[in-house]
N, C-alpha and C positions, 0 to 999 in steps of 0.2 A: 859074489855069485861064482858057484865052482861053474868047474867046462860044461858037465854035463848039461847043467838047467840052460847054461849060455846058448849052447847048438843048440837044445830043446826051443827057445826063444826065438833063433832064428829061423829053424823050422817052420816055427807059428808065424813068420813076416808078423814080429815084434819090434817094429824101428826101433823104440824106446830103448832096446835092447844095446844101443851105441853106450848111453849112458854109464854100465859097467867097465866098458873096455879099461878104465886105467886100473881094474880088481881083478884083472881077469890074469891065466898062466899062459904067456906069449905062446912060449914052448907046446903046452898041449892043445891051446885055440887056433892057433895058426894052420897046424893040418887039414885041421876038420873042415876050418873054413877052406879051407883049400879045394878040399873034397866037396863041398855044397855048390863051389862056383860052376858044379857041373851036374846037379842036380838040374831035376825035371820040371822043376817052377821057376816060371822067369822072378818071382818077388822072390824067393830065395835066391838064385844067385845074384841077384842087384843088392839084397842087404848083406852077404859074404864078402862081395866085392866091395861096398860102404865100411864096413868091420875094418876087411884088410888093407883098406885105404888107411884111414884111422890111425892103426898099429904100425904101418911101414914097413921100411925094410925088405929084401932083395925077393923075397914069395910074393910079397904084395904086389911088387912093378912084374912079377913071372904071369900072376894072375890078371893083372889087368892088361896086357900083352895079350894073354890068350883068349879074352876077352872080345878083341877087336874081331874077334874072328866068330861070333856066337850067334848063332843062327837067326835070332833078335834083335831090331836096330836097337831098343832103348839101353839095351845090355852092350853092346857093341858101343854106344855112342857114353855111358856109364863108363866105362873102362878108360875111354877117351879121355874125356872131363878128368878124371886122376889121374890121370898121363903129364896131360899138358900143366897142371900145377907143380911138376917138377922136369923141369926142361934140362937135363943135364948131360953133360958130355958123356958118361957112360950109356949113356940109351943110343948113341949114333948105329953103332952098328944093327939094333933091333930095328932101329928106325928103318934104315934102308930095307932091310929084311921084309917089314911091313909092305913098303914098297913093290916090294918084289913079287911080293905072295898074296896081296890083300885087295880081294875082288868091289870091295863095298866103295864106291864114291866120295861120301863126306868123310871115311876112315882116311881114305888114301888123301882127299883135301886136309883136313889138319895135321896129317904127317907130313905134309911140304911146310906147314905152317910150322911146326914144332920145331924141320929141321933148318929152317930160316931163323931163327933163333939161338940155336946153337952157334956157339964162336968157333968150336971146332966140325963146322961144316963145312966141305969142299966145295968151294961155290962153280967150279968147273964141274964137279959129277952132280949136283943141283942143275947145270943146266945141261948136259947132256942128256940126265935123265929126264928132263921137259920133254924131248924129243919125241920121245916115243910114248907120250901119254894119249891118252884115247878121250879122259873125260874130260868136258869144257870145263866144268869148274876146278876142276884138279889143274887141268894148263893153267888157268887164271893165277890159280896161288903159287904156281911156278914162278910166274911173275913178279908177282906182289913179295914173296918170299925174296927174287934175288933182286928185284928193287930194293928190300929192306938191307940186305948185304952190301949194295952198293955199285950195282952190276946199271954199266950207261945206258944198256939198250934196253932194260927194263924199267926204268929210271925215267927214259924218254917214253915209254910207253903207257906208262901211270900217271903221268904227266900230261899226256894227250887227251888220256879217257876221261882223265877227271876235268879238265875246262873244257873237252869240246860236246861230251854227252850234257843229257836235261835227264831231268824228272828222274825214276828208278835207277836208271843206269845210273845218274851221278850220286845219287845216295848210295849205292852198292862199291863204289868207289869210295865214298867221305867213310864211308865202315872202318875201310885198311887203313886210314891216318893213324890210328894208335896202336897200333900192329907194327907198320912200317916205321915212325918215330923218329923221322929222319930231318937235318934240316934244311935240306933242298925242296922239302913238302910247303914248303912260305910258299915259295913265287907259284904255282899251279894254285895253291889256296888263295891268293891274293887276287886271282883273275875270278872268283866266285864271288867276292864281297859285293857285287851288285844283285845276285840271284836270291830271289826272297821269295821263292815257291817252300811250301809248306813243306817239310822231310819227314820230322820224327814228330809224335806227340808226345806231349809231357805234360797237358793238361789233368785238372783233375774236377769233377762237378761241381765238388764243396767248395772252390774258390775259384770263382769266376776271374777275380783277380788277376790271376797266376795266366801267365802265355800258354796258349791250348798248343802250340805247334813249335818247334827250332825249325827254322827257315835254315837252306842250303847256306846262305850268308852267317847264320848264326855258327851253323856247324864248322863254318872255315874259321870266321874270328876266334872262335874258344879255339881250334887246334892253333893257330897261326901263337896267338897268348900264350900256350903252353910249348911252344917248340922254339920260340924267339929270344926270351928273355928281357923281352925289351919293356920298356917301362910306359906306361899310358894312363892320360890322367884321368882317366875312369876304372881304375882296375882297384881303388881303397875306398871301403875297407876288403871288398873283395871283387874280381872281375862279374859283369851283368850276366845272364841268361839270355836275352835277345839281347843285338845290338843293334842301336838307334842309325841312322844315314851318318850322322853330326861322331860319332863314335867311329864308326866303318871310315870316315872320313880319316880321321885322324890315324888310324890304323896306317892307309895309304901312304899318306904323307910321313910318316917314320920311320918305314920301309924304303920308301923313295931316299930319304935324306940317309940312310944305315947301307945303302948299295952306292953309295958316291966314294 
């Protein structure tokens, strides 16, 4: 497919249109898509900005940057989403910039979250800049962010939320376990392995079978499994979906004898 039918394509909000990308001429698709990310239908710049995710390269992270800032959440939150699958140290300085400049809530919450990721993140202008943040969720992932870094007073504080809240609140906590990835996250998860309130569903109608719900307990044992390394003899051939009291048990007692 030459350039022209290509932009013709995207014009029409032709997703199908992805499929060409590895026929296509970098050099003459790349402008134009450039140019559409700023057109006047939101389905054209969502499928420009899809394209130039795609293809890569230093226009695509310029476009999905400018992006954040686009007068439409799904486009703004689209730019995001390909943001965050390349989390790399030359983005720092944009990052902060985003920071600086970037009025939208959930924009400025995943940019603490992106820059909580990075290894070259200044974990002291991480938390200065907490300081002066205005939005509650945006503090929150201040937090969560320099808890993942390794920061005590966050660390204690993630720590607090997650065994002393119930219901929503503690599930809005057990979200940041795999975010955070830490393995100071056992002992706060270990103090859940009695809570067996309903969290997430994972049922499905065609199999009655199958657990309709992961209980708070369930959701700590799988991370506790995955951040331990410890060996348990219900985890072959593969670890459970819910865990049994008789399972959670043994959990305990492994933990207990591996802190001696």
């Amino acid at each position: 497919m030459d350039t022209q039918h290509f932009i013709a394509a995207v014009l029409e909000k032709d997703f199908s249109v992805q499929l060409y990308l590895p026929q296509i001429n970098r050099e003459e698709v790349i402008p134009e898509l450039m140019k559409l990310t700023k057109h006047g239908e939101v389905s054209v710049r969502e499928l420009a900005l899809v394209c130039l995710d795609e293809l890569g390269g230093n226009e695509s992270l310029k476009a999905q940057f400018t992006a954040l800032y686009d007068a439409k959440e799904q486009v703004r939150n689209l730019g995001m989403d390909h943001l965050s699958k390349v989390p790399m140290p030359s983005l720092l300085p944009f990052l902060w910039k985003v920071l600086d400049t970037n009025p939208h809530e959930y924009i400025r919450q995943q940019t603490v979250f992106l820059l909580g990721k990075l290894p070259t993140t200044d974990p002291n202008e991480l938390r200065n800049r907490s300081y002066k943040e205005t939005f509650p969720l945006v503090r929150e992932a201040f937090v969560i962010a320099l808890a993942r870094m390794g920061n005590p007073e966050a660390i204690r504080w993630v720590s607090q939320e997650m065994t002393q809240t119930r219901g929503r609140e503690r599930q809005r906590w057990l979200r940041h376990v795999s975010y955070i990835n830490a393995p100071w996250l056992i002992r706060p998860l270990a103090e859940i392995l009695d809570d067996e309130e309903p969290m997430e569903r994972i049922g499905v109608d065609a199999r009655p079978d199958f657990p309709h719900y992961l209980r708070a307990c369930d959701i700590a044992a799988g991370a506790i499994l995955r951040l331990g390394y410890l060996q348990f003899s219900f985890t072959k051939p593969k670890p459970p979906i819910v865990y049994s009291p008789e399972q959670r048990a043994e959990i305990r007692k492994t933990l207990a004898l591996n802190r001696r």
